[in-house]
N, C-alpha and C positions, 0 to 999 in steps of 0.2 A: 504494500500500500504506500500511496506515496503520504512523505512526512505534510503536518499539518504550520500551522504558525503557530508561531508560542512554545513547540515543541521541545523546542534547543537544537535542532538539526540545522545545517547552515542552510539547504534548501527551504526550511519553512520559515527561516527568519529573514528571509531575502529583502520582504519587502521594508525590515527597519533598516535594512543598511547595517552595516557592521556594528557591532554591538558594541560596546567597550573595553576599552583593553582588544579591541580589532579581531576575537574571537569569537565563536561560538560559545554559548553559555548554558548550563538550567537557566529556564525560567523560576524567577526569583516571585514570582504574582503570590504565589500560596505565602511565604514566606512574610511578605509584607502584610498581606492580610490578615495573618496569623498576630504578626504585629501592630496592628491597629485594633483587632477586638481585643488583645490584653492591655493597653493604653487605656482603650474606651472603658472595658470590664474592670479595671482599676480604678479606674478612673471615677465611674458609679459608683462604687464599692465603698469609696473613700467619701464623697458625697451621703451617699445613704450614712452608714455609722456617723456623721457629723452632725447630719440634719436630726438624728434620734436621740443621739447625746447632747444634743444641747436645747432641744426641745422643741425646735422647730417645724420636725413633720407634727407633731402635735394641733401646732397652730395653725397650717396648711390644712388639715384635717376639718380641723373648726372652722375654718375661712369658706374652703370650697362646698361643706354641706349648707352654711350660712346664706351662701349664693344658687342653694336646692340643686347644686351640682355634686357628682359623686370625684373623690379624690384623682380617681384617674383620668375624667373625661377635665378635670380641672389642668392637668399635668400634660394632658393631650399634646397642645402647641409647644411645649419645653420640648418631646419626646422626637415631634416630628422636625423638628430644627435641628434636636443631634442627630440624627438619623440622614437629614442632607447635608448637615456640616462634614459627616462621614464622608457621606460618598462622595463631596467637592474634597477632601484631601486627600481619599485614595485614588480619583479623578487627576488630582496634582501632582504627586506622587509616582504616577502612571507616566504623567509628562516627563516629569522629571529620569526617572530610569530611560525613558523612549529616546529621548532629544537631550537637551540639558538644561542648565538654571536659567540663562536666559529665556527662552522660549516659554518655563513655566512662568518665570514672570512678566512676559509678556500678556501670559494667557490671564493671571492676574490681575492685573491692569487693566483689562480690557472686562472682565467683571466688575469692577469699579465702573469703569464707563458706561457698563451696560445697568447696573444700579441706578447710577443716579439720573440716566435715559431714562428707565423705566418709573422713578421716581415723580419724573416730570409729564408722562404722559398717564401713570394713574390717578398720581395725585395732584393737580396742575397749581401753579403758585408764579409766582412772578420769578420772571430771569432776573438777576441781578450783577451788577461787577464783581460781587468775592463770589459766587459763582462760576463768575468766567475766568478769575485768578486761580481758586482751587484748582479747576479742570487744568489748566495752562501747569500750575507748579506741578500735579499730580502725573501729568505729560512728561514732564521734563526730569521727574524722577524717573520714572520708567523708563524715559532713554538714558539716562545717566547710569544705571543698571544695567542695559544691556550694555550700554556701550563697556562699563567695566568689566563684566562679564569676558565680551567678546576680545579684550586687551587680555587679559588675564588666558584665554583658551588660548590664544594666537602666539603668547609667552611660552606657554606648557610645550604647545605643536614645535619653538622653535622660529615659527615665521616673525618678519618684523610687526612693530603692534603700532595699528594706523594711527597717525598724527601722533606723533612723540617728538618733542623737541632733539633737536640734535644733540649727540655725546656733548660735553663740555669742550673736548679738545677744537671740534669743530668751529665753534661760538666764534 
């Protein structure tokens, strides 16, 4: 049968391009995932015993029946935002092992944009100048990132790294 992608065989990884370190690899996906529910599962774990030792699910309890809701349909929206904050970091993550740190911060960046887009077309409000400043600085961080990014890969590979002032001796 022929190899699948993702497999670790260099025919089914073709379409990432060489992988890093320029070889063939395991796929690392379980591996990572595995590490994200012990983070997350920690992570709970350590929230719950907080919230009961110090008294707090107590008053959550009281709060949410007080508003004729049952504790969990109250905790509902908390549940469903870890649950996609999840999958945008193993989404991130994903980028990051595929391509590299630029690129995932690229992609970041560009959910900021698409944020405060969609910000402006649900909830509509007046444009204003620190509006158009935020977007401009927030721009300008992001290239400043990649651009560092891609100096710093261009070092690593050996190639010269664009726009760097001449040696000293030169001057």
């Amino acid at each position: 049968p022929a190899p699948r992608a993702g497999d670790g065989s260099l025919q089914g990884d073709e379409h990432r391009g060489a992988r890093k370190g320029g070889a063939a690899g395991p796929d690392t996906s379980s591996s990572q995932d595995d590490l994200m529910m012990i983070m997350y599962g920690t992570g709970a774990c350590m929230y719950l015993v907080y919230t009961v030792a110090s008294g707090e699910s107590a008053a959550f309890v009281a709060w949410s029946r007080a508003r004729g809701e049952t504790p969990l349909r109250a905790l509902a929206p908390v549940l469903v935002s870890a649950l996609l904050t999840a999958m945008g970091i193993r989404a991130l993550i994903g980028v990051t092992a595929e391509f590299d740190a630029a690129r995932a911060s690229s992609v970041t960046s560009l959910r900021k944009v698409c944020t405060i887009v969609f910000s402006f077309v649900l909830f509509p409000k007046p444009l204003g100048l620190l509006h158009v400043i935020g977007g401009a600085l927030t721009m300008l961080g992001s290239l400043g990132v990649h651009r560092a990014l891609h100096t710093a890969a261009a070092a690593q590979a050996g190639a010269p790294a664009p726009l760097q002032p001449p040696p000293p001796t030169l001057r």
